[in-house]
C-alpha positions as a Markdown table, in Angstrom:
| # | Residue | x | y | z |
|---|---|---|---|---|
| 1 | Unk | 94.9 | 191.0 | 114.3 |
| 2 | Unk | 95.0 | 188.0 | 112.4 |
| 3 | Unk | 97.1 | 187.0 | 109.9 |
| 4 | Unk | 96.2 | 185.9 | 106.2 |
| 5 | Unk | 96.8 | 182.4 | 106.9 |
| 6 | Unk | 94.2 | 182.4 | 109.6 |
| 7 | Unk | 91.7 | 184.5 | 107.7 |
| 8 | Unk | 91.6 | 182.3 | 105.2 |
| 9 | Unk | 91.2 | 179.1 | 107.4 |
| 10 | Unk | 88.4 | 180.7 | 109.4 |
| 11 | Unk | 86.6 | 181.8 | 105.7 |
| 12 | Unk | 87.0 | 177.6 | 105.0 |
| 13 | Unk | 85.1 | 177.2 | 108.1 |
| 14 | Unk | 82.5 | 179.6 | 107.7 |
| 15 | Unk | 82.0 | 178.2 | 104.2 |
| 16 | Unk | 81.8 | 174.3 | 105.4 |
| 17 | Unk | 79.8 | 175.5 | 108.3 |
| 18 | Unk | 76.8 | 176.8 | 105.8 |
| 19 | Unk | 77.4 | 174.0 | 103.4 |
| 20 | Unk | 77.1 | 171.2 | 105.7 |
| 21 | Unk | 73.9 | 173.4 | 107.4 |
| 22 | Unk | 71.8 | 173.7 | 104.1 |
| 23 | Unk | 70.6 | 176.1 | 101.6 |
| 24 | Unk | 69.0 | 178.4 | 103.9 |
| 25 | Unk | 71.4 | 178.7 | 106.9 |
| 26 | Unk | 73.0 | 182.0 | 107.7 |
| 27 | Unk | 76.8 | 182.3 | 107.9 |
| 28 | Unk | 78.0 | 181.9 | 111.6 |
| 29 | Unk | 79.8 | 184.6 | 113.1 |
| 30 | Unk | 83.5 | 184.3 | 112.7 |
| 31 | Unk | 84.3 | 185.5 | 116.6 |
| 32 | Unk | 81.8 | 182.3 | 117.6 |
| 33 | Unk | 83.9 | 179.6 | 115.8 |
| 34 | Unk | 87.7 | 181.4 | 116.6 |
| 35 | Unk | 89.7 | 179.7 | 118.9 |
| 36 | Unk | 91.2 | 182.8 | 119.7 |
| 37 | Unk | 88.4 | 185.5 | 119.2 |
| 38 | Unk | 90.0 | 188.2 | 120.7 |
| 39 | Unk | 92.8 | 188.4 | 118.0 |
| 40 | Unk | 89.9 | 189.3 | 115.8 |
| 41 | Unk | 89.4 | 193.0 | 114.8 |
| 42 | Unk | 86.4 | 194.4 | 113.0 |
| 43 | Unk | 88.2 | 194.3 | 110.1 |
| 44 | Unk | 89.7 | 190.9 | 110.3 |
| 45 | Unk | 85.9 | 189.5 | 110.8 |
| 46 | Unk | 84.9 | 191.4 | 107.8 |
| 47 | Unk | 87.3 | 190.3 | 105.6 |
| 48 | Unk | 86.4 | 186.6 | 106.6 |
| 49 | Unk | 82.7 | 187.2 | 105.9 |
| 50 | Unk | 83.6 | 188.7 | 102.1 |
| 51 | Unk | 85.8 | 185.7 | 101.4 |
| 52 | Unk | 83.7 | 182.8 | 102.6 |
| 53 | Unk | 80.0 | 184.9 | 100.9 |
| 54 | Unk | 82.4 | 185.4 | 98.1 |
| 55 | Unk | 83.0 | 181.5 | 97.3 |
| 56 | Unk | 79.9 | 180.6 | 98.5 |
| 57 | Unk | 78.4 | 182.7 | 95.8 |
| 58 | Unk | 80.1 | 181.2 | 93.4 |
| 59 | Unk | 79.9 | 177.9 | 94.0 |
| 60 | Unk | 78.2 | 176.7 | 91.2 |
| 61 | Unk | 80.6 | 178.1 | 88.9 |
| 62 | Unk | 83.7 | 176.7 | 90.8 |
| 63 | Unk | 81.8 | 173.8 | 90.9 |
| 64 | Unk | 81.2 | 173.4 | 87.4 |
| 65 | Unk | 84.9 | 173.9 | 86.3 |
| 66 | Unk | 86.4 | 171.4 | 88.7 |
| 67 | Unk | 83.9 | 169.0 | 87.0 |
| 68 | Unk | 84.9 | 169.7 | 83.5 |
| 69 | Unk | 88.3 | 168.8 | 84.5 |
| 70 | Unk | 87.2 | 166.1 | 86.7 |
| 71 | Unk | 83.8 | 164.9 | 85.4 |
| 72 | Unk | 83.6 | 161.6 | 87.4 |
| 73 | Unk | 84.0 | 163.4 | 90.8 |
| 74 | Unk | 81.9 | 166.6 | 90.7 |
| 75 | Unk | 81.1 | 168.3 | 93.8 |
| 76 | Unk | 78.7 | 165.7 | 95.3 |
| 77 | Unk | 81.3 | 163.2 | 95.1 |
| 78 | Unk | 84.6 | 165.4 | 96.5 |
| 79 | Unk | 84.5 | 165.1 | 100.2 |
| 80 | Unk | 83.0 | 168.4 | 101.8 |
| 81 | Unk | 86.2 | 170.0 | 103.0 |
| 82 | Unk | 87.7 | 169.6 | 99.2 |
| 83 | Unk | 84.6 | 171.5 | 98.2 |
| 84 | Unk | 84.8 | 174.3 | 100.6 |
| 85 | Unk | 88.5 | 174.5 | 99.6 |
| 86 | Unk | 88.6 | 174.2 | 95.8 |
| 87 | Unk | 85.4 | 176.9 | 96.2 |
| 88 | Unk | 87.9 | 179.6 | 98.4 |
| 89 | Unk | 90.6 | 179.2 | 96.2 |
| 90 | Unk | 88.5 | 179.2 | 92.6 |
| 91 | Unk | 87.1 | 182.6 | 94.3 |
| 92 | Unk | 90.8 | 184.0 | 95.3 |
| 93 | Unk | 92.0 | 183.7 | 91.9 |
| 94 | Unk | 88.6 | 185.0 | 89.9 |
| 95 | Unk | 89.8 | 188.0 | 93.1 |
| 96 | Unk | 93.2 | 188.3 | 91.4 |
| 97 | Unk | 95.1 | 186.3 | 94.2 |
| 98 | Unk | 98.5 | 185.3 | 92.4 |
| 99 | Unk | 98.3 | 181.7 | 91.8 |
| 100 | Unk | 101.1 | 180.6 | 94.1 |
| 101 | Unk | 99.5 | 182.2 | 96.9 |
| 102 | Unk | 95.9 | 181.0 | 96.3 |
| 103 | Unk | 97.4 | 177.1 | 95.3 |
| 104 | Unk | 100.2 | 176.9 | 98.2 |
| 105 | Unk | 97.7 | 177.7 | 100.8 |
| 106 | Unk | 94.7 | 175.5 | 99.4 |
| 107 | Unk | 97.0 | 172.8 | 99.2 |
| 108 | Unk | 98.0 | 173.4 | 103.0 |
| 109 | Unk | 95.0 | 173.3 | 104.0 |
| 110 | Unk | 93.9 | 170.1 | 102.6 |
| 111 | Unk | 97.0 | 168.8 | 104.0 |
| 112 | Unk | 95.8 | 169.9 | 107.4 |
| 113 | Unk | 91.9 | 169.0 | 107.1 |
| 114 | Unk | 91.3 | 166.8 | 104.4 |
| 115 | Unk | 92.7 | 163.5 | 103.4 |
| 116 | Unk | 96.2 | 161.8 | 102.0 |
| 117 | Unk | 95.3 | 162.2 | 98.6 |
| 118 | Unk | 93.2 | 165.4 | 98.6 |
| 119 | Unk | 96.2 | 167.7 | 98.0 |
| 120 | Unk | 97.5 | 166.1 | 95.1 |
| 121 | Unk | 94.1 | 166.3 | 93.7 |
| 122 | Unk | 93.6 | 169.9 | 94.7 |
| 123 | Unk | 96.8 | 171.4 | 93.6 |
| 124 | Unk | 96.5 | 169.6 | 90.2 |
| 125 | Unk | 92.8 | 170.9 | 89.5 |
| 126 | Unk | 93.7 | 174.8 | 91.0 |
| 127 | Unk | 96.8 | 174.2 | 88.7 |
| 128 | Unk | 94.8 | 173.8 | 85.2 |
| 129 | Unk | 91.7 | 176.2 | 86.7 |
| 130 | Unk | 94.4 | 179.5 | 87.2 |
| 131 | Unk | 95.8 | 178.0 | 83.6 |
| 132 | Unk | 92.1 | 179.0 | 82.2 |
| 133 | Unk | 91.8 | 182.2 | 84.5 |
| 134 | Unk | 94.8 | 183.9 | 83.2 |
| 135 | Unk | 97.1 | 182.3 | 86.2 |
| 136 | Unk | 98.0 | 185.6 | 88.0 |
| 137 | Unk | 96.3 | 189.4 | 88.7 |
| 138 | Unk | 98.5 | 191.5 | 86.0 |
| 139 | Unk | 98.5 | 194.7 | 88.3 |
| 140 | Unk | 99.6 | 195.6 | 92.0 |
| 141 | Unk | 97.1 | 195.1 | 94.7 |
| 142 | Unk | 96.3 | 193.2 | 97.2 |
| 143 | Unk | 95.2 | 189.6 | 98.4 |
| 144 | Unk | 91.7 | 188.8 | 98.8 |
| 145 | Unk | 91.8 | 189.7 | 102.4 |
| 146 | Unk | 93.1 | 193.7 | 101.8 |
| 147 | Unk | 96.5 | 192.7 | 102.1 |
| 148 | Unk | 98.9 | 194.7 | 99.8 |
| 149 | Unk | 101.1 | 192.4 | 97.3 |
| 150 | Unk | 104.2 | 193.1 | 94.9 |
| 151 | Unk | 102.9 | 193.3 | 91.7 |
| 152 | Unk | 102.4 | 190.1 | 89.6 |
| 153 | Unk | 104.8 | 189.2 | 87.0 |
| 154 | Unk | 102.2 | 187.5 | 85.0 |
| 155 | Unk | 104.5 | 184.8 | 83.7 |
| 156 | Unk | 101.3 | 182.0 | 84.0 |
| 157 | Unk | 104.1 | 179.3 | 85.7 |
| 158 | Unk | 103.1 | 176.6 | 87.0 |
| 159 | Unk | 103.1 | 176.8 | 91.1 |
| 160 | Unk | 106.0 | 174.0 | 91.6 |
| 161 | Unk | 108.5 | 175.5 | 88.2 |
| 162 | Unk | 108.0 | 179.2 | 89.2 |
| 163 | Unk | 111.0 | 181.0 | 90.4 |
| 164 | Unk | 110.5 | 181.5 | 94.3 |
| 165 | Unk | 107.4 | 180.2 | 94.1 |
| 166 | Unk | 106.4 | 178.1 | 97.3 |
| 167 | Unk | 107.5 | 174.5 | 97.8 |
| 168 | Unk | 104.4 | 172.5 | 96.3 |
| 169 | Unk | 104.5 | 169.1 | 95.7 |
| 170 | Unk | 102.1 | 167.0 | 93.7 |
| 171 | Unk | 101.8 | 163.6 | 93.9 |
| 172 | Unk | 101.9 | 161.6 | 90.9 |
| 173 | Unk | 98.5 | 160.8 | 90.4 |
| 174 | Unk | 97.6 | 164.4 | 90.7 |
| 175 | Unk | 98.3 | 164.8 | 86.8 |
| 176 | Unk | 96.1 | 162.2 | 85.7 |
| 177 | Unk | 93.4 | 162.7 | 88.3 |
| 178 | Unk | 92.4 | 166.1 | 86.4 |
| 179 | Unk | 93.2 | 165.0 | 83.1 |
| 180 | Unk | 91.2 | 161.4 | 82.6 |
| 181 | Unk | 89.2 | 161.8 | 85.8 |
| 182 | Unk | 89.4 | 160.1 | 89.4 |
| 183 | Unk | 89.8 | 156.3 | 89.6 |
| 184 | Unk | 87.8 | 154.2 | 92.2 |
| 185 | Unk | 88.9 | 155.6 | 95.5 |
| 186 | Unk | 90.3 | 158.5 | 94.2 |
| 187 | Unk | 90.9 | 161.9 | 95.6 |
| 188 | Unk | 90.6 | 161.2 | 99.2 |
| 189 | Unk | 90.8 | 157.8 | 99.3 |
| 190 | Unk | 87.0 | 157.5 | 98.5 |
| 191 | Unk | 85.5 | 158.3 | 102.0 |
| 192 | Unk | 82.7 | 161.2 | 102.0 |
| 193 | Unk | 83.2 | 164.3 | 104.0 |
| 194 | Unk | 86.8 | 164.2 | 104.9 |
| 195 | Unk | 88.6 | 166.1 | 107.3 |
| 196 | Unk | 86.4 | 168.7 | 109.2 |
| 197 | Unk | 88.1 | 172.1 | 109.2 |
């Protein structure tokens, strides 16, 4: 069975996968691009499916909010991993994901697949987009992948103040980034298409 963690990274793959293939491709099959397909249960490729068809279907509405906070890098300027995982993330908290969760492991996985500067970036527009979403689901349930989770607090802190929140750190442009808009090179140093998940 896999874990979270590795749901979620296989749902960014999926979702770069059918991004970088076109309007009209179909998702691939999860058990296909898994380096270790047989810790994937029925359930486990299901939930992978939902997450990455959630965000995809939402992707102009994800897209549209990072660009209001970052109007001179909208999605055809962020490289395509950013995309696929401000897209996953923008869907996990519309889902109800608490906002540490969703930020902590979108900024992980930028630090894994995307460039130096892409996790700054991401954290600091996730940060403001949660702000606008409400921050936190307000009753018990679970993660976007089925898990169960303690019930929310709904206290709307910020990812790097909140108490026992995950260690998240943001890197000083991050702040300005989302606020006045990228500068030349920045996020991700200026170079299309990133890491490849």
């Amino acid at each position: 069975m896999a874990t979270p963690v590795e749901i979620r990274e296989m749902a960014l793959r999926l979702l770069y996968e059918r991004d970088a293939s076109g309007a009209d491709a179909d998702f691939l099959d999860p058990v296909e691009i898994s380096e270790q397909p047989d810790r994937l249960s029925s359930g486990d490729v299901r939930k992978i499916r939902a997450a990455a068809e959630a965000a995809y279907a939402g992707r102009v509405e994800a897209d549209r909010r990072v660009e209001e906070l970052a109007p001179t890098w909208p999605a055809s300027r962020q490289p395509a991993v950013d995309r696929a995982i401000l897209r996953l993330a923008i869907a996990e908290l519309r889902g109800g994901v608490k906002r540490a969760i969703v930020i902590n492991e979108a900024v992980e996985l930028a630090k894994r697949y995307s460039t130096e500067k892409s996790p700054g970036f991401i954290n600091g527009v996730l940060d403001k987009i949660a702000d606008r979403l409400g921050g936190v689901s307000t009753a018990a349930g679970g993660d976007a992948f089925g898990t169960p989770t303690a019930k929310a607090e709904g206290t709307g802190e910020r990812v790097a103040d909140g108490p026992g929140a995950p260690e998240v750190t943001e890197e000083p442009d991050a702040e300005r980034v989302v606020q006045d808009g990228p500068r030349g090179g920045e996020p991700g140093g200026g170079e299309p298409g990133g890491g490849e998940p």
